[in-house]
C-alpha positions in Angstrom: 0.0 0.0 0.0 2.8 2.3 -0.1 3.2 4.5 -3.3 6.7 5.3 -3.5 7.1 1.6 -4.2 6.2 2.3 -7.9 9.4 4.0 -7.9 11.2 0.6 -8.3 9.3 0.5 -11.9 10.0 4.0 -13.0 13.8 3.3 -12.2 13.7 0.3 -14.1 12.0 2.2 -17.3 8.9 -0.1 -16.6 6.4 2.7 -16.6 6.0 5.3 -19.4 3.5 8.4 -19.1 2.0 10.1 -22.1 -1.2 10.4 -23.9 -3.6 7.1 -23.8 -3.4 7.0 -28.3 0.2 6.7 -28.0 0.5 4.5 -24.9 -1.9 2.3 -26.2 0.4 2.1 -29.4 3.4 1.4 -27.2 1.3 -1.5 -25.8 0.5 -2.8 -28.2 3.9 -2.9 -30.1 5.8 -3.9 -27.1 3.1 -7.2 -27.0 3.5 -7.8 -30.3 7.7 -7.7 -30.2 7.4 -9.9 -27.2 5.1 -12.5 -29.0 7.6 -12.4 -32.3 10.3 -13.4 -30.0 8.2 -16.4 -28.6 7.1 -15.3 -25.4 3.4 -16.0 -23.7 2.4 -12.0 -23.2 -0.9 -10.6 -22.5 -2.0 -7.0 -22.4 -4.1 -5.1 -19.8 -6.4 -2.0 -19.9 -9.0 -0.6 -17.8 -11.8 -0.5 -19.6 -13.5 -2.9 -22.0 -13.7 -0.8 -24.5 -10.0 -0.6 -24.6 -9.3 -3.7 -24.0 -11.8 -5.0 -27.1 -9.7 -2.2 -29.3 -6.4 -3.8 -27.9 -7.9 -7.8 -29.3 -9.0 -6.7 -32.7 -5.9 -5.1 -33.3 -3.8 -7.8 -32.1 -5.8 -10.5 -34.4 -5.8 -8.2 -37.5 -1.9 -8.2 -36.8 -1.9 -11.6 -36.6 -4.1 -12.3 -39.7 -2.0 -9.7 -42.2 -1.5 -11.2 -45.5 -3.7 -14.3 -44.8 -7.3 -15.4 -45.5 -9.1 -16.6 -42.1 -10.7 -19.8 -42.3 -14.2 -20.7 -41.0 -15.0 -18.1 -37.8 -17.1 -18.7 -35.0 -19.0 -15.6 -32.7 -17.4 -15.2 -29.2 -19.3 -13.3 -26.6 -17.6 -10.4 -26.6 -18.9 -9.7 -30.0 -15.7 -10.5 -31.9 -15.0 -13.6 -34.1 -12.7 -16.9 -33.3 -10.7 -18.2 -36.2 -8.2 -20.8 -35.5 -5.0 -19.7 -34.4 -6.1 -16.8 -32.2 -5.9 -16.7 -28.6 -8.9 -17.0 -26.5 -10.0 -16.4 -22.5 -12.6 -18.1 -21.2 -15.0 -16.5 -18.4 -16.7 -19.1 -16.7 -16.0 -22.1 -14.4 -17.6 -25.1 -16.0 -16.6 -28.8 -14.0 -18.5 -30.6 -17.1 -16.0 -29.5 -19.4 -13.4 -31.7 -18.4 -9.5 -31.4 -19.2 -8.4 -34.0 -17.2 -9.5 -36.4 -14.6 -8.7 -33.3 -12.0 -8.9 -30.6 -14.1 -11.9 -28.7 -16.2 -12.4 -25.3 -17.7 -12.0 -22.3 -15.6 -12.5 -18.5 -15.4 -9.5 -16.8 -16.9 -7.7 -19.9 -18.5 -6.1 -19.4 -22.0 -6.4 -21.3 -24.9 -5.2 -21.4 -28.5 -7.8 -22.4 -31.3 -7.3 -25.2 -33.5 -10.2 -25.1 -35.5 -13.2 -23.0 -35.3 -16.2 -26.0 -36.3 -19.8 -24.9 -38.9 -21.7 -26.0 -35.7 -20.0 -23.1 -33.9 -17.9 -25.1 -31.1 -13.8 -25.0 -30.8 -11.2 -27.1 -30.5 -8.6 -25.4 -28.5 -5.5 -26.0 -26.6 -4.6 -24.7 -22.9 -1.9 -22.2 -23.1 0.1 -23.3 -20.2 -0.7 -27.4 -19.9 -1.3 -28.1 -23.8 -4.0 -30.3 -23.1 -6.9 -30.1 -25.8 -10.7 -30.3 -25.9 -14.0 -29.1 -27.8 -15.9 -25.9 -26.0 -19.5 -26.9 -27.1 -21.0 -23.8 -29.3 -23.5 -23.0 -26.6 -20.3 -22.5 -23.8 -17.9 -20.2 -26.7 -21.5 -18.0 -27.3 -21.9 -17.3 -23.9 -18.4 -17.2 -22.2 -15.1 -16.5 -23.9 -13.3 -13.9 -25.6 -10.7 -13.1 -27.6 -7.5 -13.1 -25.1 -4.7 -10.6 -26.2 -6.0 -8.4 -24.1 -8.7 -8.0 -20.9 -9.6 -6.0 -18.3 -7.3 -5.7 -15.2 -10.5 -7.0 -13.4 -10.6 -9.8 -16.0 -6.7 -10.7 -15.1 -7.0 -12.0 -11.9 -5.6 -15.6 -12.0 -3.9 -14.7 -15.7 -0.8 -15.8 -15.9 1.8 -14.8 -18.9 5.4 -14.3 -19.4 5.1 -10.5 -19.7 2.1 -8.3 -19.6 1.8 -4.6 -21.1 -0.7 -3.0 -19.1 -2.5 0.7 -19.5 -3.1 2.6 -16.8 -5.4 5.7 -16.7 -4.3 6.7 -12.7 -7.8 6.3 -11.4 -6.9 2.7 -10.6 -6.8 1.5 -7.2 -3.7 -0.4 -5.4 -5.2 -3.6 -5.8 -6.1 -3.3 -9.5 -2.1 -2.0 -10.0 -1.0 -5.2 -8.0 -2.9 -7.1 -9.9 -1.5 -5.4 -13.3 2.0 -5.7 -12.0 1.6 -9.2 -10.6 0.1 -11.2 -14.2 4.1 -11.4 -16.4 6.2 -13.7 -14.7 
């Protein structure tokens, strides 16, 4: 709870202050450098708005200079094609990964195929195990997951994450930003 510990960040060139256009730029490229170099990175705003803005632009990166395959709606309104990233919102014991393990808030995946019936076959982005989220479960509860909310991070884990911050945040919301790269 003690401020001036942000000073260990700003010594370290961790925190840059400008406008919220051109941080979001530098957010955005400094993700998309880490990805290119193989690394698991995720990127953090406050706002869904900004954090739907962040996902679209990181899967039109992604798809430059290629045709998308078959697409399936997500409930955030955007569309899953295989080979983006996805975050899933809702604890669901049925949809089993393993024999002690099932799909959870805030897990990652990677999409293998998006399927005409609207289901995905996906792989967990830190075990690699696979499965099918039914059509019914991908329509009501994921998302795209380059980016989320700092509320929607809690439990995220990633090699690096590139976070926004407006000010206005409180010090659990920073500690939870500060806390999601390893």
């Amino acid at each position: 709870g003690q401020p001036e510990a942000l000073g260990f960040y700003l010594d370290r060139g961790r925190i840059h202050v400008g406008d919220l256009g051109m941080l979001t730029d530098d957010v955005f490229t400094a993700w998309a450098h880490d990805r290119a170099h193989g690394l698991d990175s995720v990127m953090l705003a406050p706002t869904r708005e900004l954090a739907s803005q962040l996902n679209q632009r990181a899967q039109t990166h992604r798809l430059t200079g290629t045709t998308p395959g078959a697409g399936v709606p997500l409930a955030d309104g955007n569309t899953a094609h295989a080979g983006d990233l996805l975050i899933t919102r809702s604890n669901d014991r049925r949809l089993r990964v393993s024999a002690t393990d099932w799909v959870k808030n805030g897990d990652r995946w990677t999409v293998l195929a998006a399927h005409p019936d609207g289901s995905l076959r996906v792989r967990h982005a830190r075990h690699g195990r696979v499965l099918t989220l039914p059509a019914v479960y991908v329509t009501a509860s994921t998302e795209l997951g380059y980016a989320t909310t700092i509320h929607g991070a809690q439990g995220v884990s990633a090699d690096t994450m590139h976070g926004l911050a407006t000010g206005t945040e409180s010090r659990q919301q920073l500690y939870t930003m500060l806390t999601r790269g390893r």
